[in-house]
C-alpha positions, -999 to 999 in steps of 0.1 A, spaced: 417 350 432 447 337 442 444 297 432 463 275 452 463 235 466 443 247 495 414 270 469 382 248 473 374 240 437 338 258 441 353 291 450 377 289 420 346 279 399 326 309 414 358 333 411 368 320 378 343 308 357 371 298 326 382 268 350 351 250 349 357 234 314 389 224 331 374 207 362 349 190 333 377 178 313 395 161 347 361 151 358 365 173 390 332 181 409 327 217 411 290 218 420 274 198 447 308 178 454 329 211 450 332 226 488 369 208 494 403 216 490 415 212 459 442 189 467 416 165 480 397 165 448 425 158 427 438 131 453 405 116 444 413 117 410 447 106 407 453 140 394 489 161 398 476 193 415 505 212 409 497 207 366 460 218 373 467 245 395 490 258 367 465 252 344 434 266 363 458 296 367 463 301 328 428 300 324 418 318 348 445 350 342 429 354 305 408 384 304 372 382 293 372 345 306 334 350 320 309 366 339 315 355 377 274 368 384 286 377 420 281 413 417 250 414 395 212 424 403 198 392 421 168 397 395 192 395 367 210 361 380 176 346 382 160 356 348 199 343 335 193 304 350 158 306 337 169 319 304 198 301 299 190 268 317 155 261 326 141 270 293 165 246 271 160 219 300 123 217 297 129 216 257 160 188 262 149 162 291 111 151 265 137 148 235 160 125 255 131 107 267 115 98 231 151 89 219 158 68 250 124 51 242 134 45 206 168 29 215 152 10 244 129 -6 216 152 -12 194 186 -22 213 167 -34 247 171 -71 243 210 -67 238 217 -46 263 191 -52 291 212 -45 318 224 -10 309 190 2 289 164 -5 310 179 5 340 193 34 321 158 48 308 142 41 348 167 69 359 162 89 333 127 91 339 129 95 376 154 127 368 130 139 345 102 138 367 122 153 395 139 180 375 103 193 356 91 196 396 123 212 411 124 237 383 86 244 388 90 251 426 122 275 419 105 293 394 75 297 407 78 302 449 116 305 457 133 325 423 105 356 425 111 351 466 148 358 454 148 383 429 123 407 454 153 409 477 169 433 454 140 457 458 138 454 497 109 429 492 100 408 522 91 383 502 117 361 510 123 370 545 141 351 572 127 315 563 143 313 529 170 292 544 148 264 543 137 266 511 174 267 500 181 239 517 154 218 501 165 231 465 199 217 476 191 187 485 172 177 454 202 192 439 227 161 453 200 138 447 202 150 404 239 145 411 233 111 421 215 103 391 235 113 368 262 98 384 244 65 378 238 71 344 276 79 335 285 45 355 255 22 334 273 38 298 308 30 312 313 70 304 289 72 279 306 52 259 284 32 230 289 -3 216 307 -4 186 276 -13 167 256 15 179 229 32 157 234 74 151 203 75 174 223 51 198 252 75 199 236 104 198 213 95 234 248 91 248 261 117 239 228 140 246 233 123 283 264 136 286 262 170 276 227 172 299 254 163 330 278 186 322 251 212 318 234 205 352 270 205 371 274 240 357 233 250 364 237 235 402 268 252 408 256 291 399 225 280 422 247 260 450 278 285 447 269 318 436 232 327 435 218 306 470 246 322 494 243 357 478 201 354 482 207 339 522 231 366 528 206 395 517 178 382 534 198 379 565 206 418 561 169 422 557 163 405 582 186 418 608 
């Protein structure tokens, strides 16, 4: 695509999937936050736009910088976020748990203002995450990946669902927005344990993650699942 002040930032994400590392590294929203302008964002940001449109365009003109999953089997897309995201999430959010536990037991009384708030979120994210992902896989993906058959499994009404799935999508957003600003950026006190630094950084690699998860639901899979069960429908 053609990437210019005006792209929105989840369309170059979606086109291009080499640019997301680049919207990470500037702390750009691509996911939930991503359907604006990308002027706006990087007004936001106190970002040039002209040096990260230049260097979303060098990234995005490599070849073999990703698969964009816009022309794939729906099927294929969904067994690719289970795979690749749902799996390892179930595995990562119990780890992050017990090791947020651990440093909460050991490093609570110094910092009781950033860990115990800290671990509540964590916990309600977990809780919310383990249920999203349970009503995705379970009711909406298989409602999804039938579409590519002519299944009417999904039929008009999957709007709704989509919606739903997108709204606990900002609401994941939110929390891990208040988890970056309790760490000050997941940053750790100088006199941090290894299990100290290594819950922050486990924090921050779940968010980046997620912002790339929510966006192939939000940006790629969702619109491409509401458009063919409009076609079905019509």
């Amino acid at each position: 695509m053609d990437i210019s002040r005006q792209s929105r930032v989840s369309d170059i994400a979606t086109a291009a999937p080499a640019t997301i590392r680049i919207f990470q590294g500037h702390g750009i929203d691509f996911c939930c936050g991503g359907k604006r302008p990308l002027a706006e964002a990087c007004a936001e940001r106190g970002l040039d736009v002209d040096l990260v449109v230049t260097e979303l365009k060098g990234v995005a003109s490599v070849a073999g910088d990703g698969r964009t999953w816009q022309e794939a089997p729906l099927a294929e897309l969904v067994a690719h976020i289970q795979r690749r995201f749902h799996e390892p999430l179930r595995a990562e959010l119990p780890r992050l748990g017990a090791m947020m536990a651990k440093v909460v037991s050991r490093h609570g009384d110094h910092l009781p203002q950033t860990l115990h708030p800290l671990q509540a979120v964590l916990t309600e994210l977990t809780e919310d995450l383990l249920q999203h992902m349970a009503k995705e896989d379970g009711v909406l993906f298989p409602a999804i990946a039938a579409l590519d058959a002519g299944g009417a499994g999904a039929g008009p009404g999957i709007g709704q669902p989509i919606a739903v799935m997108e709204a606990e999508h900002d609401e994941a957003a939110r929390r891990l927005s208040r988890m970056r600003e309790l760490t000050a950026d997941y940053t750790p006190p100088e006199w941090a344990c290894p299990t100290f630094r290594g819950l922050y950084y486990g924090l921050a690699e779940l968010e980046r993650e997620m912002h790339v998860h929510v966006h192939l639901e939000n940006n790629v899979l969702f619109p491409r699942a509401a458009s063919f069960a409009h076609e079905a429908a019509g």
